[in-house]
C-alpha positions as CSV (number, residue, x, y, z in Angstrom):
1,X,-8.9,11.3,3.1
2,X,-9.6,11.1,6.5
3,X,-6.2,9.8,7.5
4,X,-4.2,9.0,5.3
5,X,8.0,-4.7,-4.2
6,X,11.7,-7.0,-11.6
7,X,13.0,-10.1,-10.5
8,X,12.3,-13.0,-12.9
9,X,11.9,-16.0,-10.8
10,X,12.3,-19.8,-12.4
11,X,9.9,-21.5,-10.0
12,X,5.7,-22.0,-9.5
13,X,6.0,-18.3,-8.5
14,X,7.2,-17.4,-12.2
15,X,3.4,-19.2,-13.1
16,X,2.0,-16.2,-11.1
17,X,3.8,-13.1,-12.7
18,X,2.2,-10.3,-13.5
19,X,3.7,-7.8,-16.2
20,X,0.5,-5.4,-17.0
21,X,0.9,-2.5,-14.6
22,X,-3.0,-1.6,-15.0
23,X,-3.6,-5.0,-13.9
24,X,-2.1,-4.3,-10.4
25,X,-3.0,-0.5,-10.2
26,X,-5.3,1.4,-8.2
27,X,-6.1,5.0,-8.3
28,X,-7.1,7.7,-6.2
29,X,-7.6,11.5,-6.7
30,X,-8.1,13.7,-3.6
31,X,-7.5,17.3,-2.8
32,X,-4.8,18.1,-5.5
33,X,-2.6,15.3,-5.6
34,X,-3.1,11.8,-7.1
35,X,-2.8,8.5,-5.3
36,X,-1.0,5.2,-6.6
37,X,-1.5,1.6,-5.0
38,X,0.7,-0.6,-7.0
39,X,2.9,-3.8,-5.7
40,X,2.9,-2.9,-2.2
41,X,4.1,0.6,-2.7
42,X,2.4,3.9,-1.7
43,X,2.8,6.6,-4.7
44,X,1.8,9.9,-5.3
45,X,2.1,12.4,-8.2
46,X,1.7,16.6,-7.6
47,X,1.6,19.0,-10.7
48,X,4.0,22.4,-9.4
49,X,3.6,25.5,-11.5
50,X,7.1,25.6,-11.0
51,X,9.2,25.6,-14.0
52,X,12.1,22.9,-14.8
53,X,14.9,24.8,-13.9
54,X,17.0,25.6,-10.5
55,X,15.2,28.6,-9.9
56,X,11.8,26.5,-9.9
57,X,13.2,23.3,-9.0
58,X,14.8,24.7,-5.9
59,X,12.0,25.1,-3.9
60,X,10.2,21.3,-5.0
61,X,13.2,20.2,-3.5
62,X,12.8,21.9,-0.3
63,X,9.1,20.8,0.1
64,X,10.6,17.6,-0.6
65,X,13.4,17.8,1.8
66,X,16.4,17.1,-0.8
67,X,19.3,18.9,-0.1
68,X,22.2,20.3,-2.3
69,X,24.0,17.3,-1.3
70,X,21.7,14.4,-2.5
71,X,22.5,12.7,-6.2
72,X,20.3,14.1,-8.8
73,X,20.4,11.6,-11.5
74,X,18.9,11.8,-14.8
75,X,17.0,8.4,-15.6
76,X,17.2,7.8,-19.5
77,X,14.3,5.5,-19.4
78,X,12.2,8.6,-18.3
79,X,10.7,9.9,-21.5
80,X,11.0,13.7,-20.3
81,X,14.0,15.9,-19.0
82,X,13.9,14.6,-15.4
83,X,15.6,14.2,-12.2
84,X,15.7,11.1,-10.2
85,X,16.7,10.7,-6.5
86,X,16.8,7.9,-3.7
87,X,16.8,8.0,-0.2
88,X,16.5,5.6,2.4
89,X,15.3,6.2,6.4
90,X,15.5,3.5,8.8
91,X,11.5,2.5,10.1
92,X,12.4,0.3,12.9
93,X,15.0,-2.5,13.9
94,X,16.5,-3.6,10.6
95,X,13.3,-2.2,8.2
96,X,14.4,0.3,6.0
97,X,11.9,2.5,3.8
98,X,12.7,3.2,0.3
99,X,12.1,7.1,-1.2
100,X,12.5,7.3,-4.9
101,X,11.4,10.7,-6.3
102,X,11.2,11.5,-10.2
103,X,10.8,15.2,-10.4
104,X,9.8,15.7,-14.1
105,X,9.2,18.4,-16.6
106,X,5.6,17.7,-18.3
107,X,4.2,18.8,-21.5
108,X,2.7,22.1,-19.9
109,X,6.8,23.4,-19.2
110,X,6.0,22.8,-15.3
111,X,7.2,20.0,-13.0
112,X,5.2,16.8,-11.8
113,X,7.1,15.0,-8.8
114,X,6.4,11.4,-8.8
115,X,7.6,9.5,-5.4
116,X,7.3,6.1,-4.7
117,X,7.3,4.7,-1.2
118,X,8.3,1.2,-0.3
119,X,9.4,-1.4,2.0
120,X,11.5,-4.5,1.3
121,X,13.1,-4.8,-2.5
122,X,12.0,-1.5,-5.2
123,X,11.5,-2.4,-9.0
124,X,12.9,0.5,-10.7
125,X,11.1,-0.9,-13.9
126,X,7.9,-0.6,-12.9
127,X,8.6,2.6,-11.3
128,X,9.9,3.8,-14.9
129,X,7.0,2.9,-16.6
130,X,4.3,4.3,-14.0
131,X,5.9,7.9,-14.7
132,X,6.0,7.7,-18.3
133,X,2.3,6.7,-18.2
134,X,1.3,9.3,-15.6
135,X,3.1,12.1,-17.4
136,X,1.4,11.2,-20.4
137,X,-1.8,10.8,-19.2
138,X,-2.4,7.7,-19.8
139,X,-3.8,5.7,-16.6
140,X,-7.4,4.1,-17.8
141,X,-10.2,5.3,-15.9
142,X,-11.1,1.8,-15.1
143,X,-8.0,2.0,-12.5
144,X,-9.6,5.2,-10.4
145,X,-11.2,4.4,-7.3
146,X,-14.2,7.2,-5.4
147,X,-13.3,9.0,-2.6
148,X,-16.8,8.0,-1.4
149,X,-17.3,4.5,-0.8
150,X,-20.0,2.3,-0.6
151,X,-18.0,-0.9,-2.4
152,X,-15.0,-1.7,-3.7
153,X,-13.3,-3.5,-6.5
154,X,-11.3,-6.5,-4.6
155,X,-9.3,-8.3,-6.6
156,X,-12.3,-8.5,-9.2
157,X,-14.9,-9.1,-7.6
158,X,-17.4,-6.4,-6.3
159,X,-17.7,-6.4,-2.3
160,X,-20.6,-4.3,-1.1
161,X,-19.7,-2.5,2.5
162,X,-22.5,0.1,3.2
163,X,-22.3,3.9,4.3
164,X,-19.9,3.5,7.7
165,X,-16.7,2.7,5.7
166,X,-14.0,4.9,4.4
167,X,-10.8,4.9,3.1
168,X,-8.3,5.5,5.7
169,X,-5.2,5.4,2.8
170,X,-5.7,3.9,-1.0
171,X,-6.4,0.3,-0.9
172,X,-7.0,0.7,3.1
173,X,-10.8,0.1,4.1
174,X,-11.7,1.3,7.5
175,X,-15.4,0.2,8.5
176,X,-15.6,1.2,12.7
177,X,-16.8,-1.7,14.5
178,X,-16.7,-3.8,11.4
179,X,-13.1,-4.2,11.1
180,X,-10.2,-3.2,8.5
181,X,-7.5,-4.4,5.8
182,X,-5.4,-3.2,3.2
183,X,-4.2,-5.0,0.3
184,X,-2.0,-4.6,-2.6
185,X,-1.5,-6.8,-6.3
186,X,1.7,-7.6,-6.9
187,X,3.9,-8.7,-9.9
188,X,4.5,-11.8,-8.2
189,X,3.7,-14.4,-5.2
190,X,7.3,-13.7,-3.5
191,X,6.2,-10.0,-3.9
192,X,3.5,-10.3,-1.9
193,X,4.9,-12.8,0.5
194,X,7.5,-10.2,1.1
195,X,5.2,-7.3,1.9
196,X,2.9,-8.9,4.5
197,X,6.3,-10.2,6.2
198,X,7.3,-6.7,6.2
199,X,4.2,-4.9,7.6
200,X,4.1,-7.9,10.4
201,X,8.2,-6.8,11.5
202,X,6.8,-3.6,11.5
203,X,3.9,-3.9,13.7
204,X,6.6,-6.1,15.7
205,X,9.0,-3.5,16.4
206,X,6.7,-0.7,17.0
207,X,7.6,1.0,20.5
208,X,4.6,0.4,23.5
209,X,3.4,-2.6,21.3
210,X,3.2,-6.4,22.5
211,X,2.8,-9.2,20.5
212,X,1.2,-11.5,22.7
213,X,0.5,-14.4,20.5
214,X,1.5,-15.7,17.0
215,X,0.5,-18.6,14.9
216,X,0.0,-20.0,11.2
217,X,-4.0,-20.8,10.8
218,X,-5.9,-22.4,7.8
219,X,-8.4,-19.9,6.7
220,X,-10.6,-19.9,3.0
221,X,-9.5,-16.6,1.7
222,X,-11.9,-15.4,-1.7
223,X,-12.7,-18.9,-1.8
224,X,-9.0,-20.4,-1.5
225,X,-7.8,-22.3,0.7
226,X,-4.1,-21.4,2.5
227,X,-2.6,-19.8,5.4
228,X,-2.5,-17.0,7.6
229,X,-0.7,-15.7,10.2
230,X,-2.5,-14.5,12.7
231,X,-1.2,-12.1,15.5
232,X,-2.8,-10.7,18.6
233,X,-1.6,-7.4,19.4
234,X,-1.9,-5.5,22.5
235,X,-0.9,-1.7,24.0
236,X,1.1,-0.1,26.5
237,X,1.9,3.4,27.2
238,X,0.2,6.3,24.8
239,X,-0.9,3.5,22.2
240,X,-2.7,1.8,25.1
241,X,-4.4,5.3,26.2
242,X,-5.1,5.6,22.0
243,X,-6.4,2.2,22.0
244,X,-9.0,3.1,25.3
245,X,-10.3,5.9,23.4
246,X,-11.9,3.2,21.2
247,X,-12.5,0.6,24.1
248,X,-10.6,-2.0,22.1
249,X,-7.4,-3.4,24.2
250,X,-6.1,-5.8,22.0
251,X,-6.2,-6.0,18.0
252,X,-6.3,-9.2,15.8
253,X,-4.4,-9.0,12.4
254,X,-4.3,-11.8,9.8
255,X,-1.4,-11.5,7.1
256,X,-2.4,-13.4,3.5
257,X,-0.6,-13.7,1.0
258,X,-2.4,-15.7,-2.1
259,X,-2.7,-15.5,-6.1
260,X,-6.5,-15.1,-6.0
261,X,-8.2,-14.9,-9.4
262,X,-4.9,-15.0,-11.2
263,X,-3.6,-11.6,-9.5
264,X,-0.9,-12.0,-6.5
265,X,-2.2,-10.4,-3.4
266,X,-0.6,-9.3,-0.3
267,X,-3.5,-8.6,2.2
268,X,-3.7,-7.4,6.1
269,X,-7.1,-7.5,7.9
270,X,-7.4,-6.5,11.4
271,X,-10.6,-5.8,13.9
272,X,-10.4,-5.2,17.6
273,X,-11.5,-6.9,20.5
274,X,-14.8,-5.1,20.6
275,X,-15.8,-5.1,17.6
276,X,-19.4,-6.1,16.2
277,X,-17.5,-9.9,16.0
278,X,-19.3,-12.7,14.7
279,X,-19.5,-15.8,17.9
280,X,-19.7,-18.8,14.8
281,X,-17.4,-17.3,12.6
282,X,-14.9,-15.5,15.4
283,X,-14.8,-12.3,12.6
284,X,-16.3,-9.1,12.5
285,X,-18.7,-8.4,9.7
286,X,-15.7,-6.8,6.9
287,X,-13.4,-9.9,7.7
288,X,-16.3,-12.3,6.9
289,X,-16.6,-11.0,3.3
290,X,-13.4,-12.2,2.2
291,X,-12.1,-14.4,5.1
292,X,-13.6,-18.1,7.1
293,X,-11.1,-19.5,9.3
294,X,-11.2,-23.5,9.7
C-alpha cells in the first residue's frame, strides 16, 4: 500500500448486534502479509518458515519486539499449539493502544503470528475466532478487497470512485483533492460510538495540532438521518510545513457513527481546505457519495 472494539448489552443497542464475523470483515492481501479490518481494529497475519519451537520462535519474537520477560500464555480457545501475548503502549494523554499477538503453529509445522491492534475496549472472543478461521483457511473470498481500486463495497452498497483513489490503509480511501474516510463494522452501536470518540481524542491530543472549532451537525449519512461531529483542524510546527506541501491549512473531519443497512458503522471522513469542494453542498466530491449535511 502506499502508506499504510463481547459485551452483551440489554438496551436498543442489543437490537443492533452483530455476531457473524464475515459480516464485519474486510480483507486485504499485499506484499506477503494479509490485512484484517474488523470492529475498529487493524490486524495482520505473516506465515514464518520458522518452526514452533524456541529455537524458531526466538527470533518472531524479536521481530516482534517481545522480550524474555513478557507472559506467554497459551489460549485454550486457539485450536493449535499457540502462544498468546498482550501489551499495551500509551498513544497520547489517557489513550492507550492494545497489542495482542497469537503466534501459532499451522498445519505446515511453521508459525503464523496473528496481532490485533486496537483502541478503546478488545473482545478477546472475536479475536479467538478470527485466528482459528485464518489458520484454517477459512476466510470467504467475498471478504477480500483489490489492492487496485476503482470502487468499493461500503457497507453494501457499491460506490464507484474512479482511477485517482487508493487505499492509504484497509478500509481507508484516499482520493487527492476529493477527500478521505475510513470506516469500520462493528458488533455493536456502542462499538462504534466508542471508536470514532477514540480516533477524535486522538486527533485531539496530537502534538503541533489545534482544534479550532467543534460542533454536533445534522447530516443524511447512506440515506439516514443523525449526527456528526464535525471538527476543524489546523497545523503548527512540522505538521503545518507537512500540511503546505499540499496547500491545505486546515482539515475538516466528520465522526459518524450509525447502524446503516443493519451493520454498525463507525466512520471518519475528512477533506482539506482546498480541496475540489462542492459551494451547494460544502463537500468535496468522496464526502458527497455517502454524506449531505442539513
Amino acid at each position: 500500500m502506499k502508506s499504510l472494539k463481547i459485551i452483551l448489552i440489554f438496551t436498543s443497542v442489543f437490537a443492533y448486534s452483530q455476531s457473524n464475523i464475515f459480516d464485519r470483515l474486510s480483507v486485504l492481501d499485499n506484499n506477503g502479509k494479509t490485512w484484517y479490518n474488523i470492529d475498529g481494529y487493524s490486524v495482520t497475519s505473516e506465515v514464518f518458515n520458522n518452526s514452533f519451537d524456541e529455537k524458531g520462535l526466538k527470533k518472531i519474537f524479536k521481530k516482534h519486539n517481545i522480550t524474555e520477560t513478557d507472559l506467554k500464555i497459551r489460549d485454550e480457545k486457539i485450536d493449535f499449539n499457540n502462544y498468546f501475548i498482550t501489551k499495551k503502549q500509551n498513544i497520547a494523554g489517557n489513550i492507550f493502544q492494545t497489542n495482542n499477538y497469537y503466534f501459532v503453529e499451522n498445519p505446515t509445522n511453521t508459525t503464523t503470528v496473528v496481532w490485533f491492534v486496537k483502541n478503546g475496549i478488545t473482545d478477546r472472543e472475536t479475536e479467538e475466532e478470527l485466528v482459528n478461521r485464518i489458520i484454517k483457511n477459512q476466510i470467504p473470498r467475498e471478504n477480500f478487497v483489490q489492492l487496485q481500486i476503482q470502487s468499493i463495497d461500503f457497507v453494501g452498497r457499491k460506490i464507484e470512485l474512479g482511477n485517482s483513489c487508493y487505499w492509504s490503509y484497509l478500509n481507508t480511501v484516499q482520493c487527492p483533492y476529493f477527500g478521505e474516510m475510513n470506516w469500520s463494522i462493528h458488533k455493536t452501536l456502542e462499538d462504534a460510538k466508542q471508536s470514532v470518540e477514540n480516533q477524535f481524542n486522538i486527533t485531539k491530543t496530537r502534538k503541533n495540532t489545534k482544534i479550532a472549532s467543534e460542533n454536533i451537525v445534522d447530516v443524511e449519512f447512506e440515506g439516514i438521518p443523525t449526527k456528526a461531529k464535525k471538527v476543524i483542524v489546523e497545523f503548527t510546527g512540522v505538521n503545518s510545513a507537512l500540511a503546505g506541501m499540499s496547500g491545505g491549512k486546515s482539515l475538516t473531519v466528520y465522526y459518524i457513527a450509525e447502524n446503516v443497512r443493519n451493520k454498525n458503522i463507525s466512520c471518519v471522513m475528512s477533506f482539506w481546505n482546498n480541496d475540489l469542494i462542492n459551494p451547494e453542498t460544502k463537500l468535496p466530491p468522496l464526502l458527497e457519495k455517502v454524506m449531505k449535511v442539513k
